[in-house]
C-alpha positions in Angstrom: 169.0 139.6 57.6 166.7 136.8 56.5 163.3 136.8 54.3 160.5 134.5 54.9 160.3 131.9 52.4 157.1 132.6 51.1 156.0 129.1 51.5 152.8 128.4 49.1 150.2 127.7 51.8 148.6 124.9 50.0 150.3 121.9 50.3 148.8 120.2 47.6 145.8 120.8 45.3 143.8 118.1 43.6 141.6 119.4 41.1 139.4 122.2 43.1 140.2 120.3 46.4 142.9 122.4 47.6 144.9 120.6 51.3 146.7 123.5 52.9 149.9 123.2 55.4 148.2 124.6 58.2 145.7 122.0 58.2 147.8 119.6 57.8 149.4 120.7 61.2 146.2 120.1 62.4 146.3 116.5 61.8 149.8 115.9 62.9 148.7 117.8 66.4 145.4 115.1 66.3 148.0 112.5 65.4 150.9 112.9 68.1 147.7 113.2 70.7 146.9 109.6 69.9 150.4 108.5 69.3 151.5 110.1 72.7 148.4 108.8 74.6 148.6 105.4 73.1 152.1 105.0 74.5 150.9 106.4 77.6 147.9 103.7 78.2 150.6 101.0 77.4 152.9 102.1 80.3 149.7 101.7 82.5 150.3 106.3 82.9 146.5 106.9 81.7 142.5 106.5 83.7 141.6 105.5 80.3 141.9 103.1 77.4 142.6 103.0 74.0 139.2 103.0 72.9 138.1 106.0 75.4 140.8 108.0 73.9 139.8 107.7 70.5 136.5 109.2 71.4 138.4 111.7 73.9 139.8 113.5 70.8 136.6 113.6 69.2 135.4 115.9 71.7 138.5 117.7 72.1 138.7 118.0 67.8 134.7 119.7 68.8 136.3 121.9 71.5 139.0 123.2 69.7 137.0 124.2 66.9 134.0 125.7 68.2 136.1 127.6 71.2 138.6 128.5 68.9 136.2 130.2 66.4 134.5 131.5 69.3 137.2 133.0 71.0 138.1 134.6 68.0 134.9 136.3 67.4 134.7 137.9 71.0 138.1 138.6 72.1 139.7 140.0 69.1 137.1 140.7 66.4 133.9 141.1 67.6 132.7 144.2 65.4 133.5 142.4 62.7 131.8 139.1 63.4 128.6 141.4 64.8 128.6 143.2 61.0 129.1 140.0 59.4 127.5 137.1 61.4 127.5 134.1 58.6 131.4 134.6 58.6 131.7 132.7 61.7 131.1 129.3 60.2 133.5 130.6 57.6 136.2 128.7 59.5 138.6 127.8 56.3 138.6 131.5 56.3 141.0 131.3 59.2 140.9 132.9 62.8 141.5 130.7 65.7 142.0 131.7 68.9 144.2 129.7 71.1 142.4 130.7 74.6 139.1 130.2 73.1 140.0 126.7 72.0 141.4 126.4 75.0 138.0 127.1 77.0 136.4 124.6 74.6 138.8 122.1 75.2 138.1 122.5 78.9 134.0 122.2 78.4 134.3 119.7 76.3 136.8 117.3 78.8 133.8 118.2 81.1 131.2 116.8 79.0 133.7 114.1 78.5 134.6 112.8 81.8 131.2 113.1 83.1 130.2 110.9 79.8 132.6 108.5 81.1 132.5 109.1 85.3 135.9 109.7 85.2 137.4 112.8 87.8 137.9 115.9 85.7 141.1 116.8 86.8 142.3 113.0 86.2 141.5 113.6 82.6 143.2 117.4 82.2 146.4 116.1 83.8 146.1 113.3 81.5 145.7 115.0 78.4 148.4 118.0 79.6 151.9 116.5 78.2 150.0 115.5 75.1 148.9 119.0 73.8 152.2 121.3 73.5 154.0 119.3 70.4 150.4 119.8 68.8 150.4 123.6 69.6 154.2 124.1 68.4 152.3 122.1 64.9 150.1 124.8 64.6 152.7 127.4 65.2 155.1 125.8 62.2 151.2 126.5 60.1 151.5 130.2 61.3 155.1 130.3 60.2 154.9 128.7 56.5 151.7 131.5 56.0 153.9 134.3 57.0 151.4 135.2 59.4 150.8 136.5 63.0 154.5 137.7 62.6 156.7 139.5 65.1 157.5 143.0 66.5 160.2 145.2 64.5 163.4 144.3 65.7 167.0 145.6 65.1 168.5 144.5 61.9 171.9 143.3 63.8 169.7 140.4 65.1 171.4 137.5 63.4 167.8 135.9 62.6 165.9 138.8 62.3 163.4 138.2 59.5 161.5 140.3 56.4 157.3 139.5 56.4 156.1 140.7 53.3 153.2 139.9 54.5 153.1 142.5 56.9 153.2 145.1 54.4 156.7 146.4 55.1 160.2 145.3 54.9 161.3 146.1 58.1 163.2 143.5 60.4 161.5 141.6 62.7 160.9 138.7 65.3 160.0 135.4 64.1 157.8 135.2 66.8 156.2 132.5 65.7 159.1 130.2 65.8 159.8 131.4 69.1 156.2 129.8 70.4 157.5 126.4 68.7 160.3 126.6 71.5 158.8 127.8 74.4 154.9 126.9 74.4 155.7 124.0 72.6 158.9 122.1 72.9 159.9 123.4 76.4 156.6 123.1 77.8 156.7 119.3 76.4 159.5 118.9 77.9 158.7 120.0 81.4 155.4 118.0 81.6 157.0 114.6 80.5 159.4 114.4 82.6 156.8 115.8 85.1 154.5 113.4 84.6 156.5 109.9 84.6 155.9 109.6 88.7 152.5 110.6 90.3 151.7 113.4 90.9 148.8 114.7 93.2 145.3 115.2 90.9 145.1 118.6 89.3 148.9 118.9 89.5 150.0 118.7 85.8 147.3 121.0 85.0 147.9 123.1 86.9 151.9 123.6 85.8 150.2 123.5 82.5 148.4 126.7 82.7 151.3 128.2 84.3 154.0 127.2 81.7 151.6 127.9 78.9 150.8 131.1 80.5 153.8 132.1 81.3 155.6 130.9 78.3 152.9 133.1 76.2 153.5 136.1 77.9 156.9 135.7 76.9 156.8 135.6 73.2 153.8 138.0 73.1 156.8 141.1 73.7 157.9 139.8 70.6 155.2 139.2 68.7 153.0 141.7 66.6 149.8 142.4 69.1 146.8 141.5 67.6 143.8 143.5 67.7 142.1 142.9 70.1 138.5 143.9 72.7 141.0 145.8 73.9 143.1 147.6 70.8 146.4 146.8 69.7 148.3 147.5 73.0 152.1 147.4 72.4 152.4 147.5 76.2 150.3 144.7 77.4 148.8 142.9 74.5 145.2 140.8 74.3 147.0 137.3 74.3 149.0 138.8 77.9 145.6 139.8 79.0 144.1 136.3 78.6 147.6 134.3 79.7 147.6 136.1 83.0 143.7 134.1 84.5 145.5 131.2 83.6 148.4 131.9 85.9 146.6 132.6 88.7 144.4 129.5 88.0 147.3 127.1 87.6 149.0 128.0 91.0 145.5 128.0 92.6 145.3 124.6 91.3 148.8 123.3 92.7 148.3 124.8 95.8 144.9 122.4 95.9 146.1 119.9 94.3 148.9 119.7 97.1 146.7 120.6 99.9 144.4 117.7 99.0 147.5 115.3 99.1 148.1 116.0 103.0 145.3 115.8 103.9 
């Protein structure tokens, strides 16, 4: 049976300026983005240019910070955020969620493409191979805090794994490795290659929302449920409740996104 590392969250610390690992993952998701769409542009795979996508991020760095604070405060903690309102600027406080920056992402594309008169569904399928090596980033930052840990599992379980930060020494899922492979790496996988011959518009984001959905209902039976507007559910937990619209939406999408094409 394996123990978490106990990782010191801050990376490094200069003076009072303290520059912690899960912000750092931050930047390498922001970085791979540009990197990845950069490459993109050059193989003539992108309705924008270098330039546009510069600013792109800009306004999906907005959506995934505002949405993601947002999200948290309504769909998991809104008692406390209603008792404690100035606590949701306090974002270095932590508590992001990811189907609230998700949402954000979403407006702010809107706001985007119309900036630009560019087809909103050009720019989501764009954009959809780029983000899952930046969300398995922000999973390695949940994994070197110890947090957001997994369900109690069998000790026999060759890579079962102690939290201490879960209060206990009990065995347990490393769940959040186990988003690195699926929402992350595998979903990565699957929209490259799905996206190096065109596809029908709203196609990619549309097996985006299924993957991602699907992937995250997944790990979520092995993952600790959060708290949620709902409770703690240990049969169907918040992050399942909010994957399963995004199912339904992504095979609405290819079905139209299909459709469209024959006609």
């Amino acid at each position: 049976m394996l123990t978490h590392p106990q990782f010191d969250p801050v990376a490094l610390a200069i003076g009072p300026v303290a520059i912690h690992w899960y912000g750092l993952m931050y930047l390498l998701a922001f970085f791979q983005f540009i990197a990845l769409g950069r490459w993109r542009i050059r193989q003539g795979q992108a309705p924008m240019n270098a330039e546009q996508l510069d600013d792109l991020l800009f306004y999906g760095v907005l959506g995934v910070i505002v949405g993601g604070r947002l999200g948290q405060v309504f769909f998991y903690e809104p008692a406390h955020y209603l008792a404690n309102p100035l606590e949701i600027l306090a974002v270095w406080k932590g508590g992001m969620s990811f189907h609230g920056g998700f949402l954000g992402v979403l407006v702010a594309m809107s706001l985007w493409a119309r900036k630009t008169r560019l087809p909103w569904l050009a720019v989501t399928d764009f954009i959809a191979p780029l983000v899952p090596l930046g969300l398995a980033a922000g999973r390695v930052g949940n994994f070197i805090n110890g947090e957001l840990w997994g369900r109690i599992t069998d000790a026999s379980l060759p890579w079962a794994m102690i939290f201490p930060q879960s209060g206990s020494f009990e065995p347990r899922h490393p769940s959040q490795l186990y988003h690195v492979a699926l929402e992350g790496l595998a979903l990565f996988a699957l929209l490259w290659l799905l996206t190096t011959k065109p596809r029908p518009t709203g196609f990619a984001s549309g097996v985006f929302l299924i993957g991602y959905g699907a992937f995250r209902f997944i790990t979520e039976f092995f993952r600790e449920p959060d708290h949620g507007i709902f409770g703690q559910s240990y049969l169907v937990s918040m992050g399942q409740w909010l994957s399963l619209p995004m199912i339904v939406a992504g095979i609405a999408l290819i079905v139209f996104a299909c459709r469209k094409k024959s006609l």
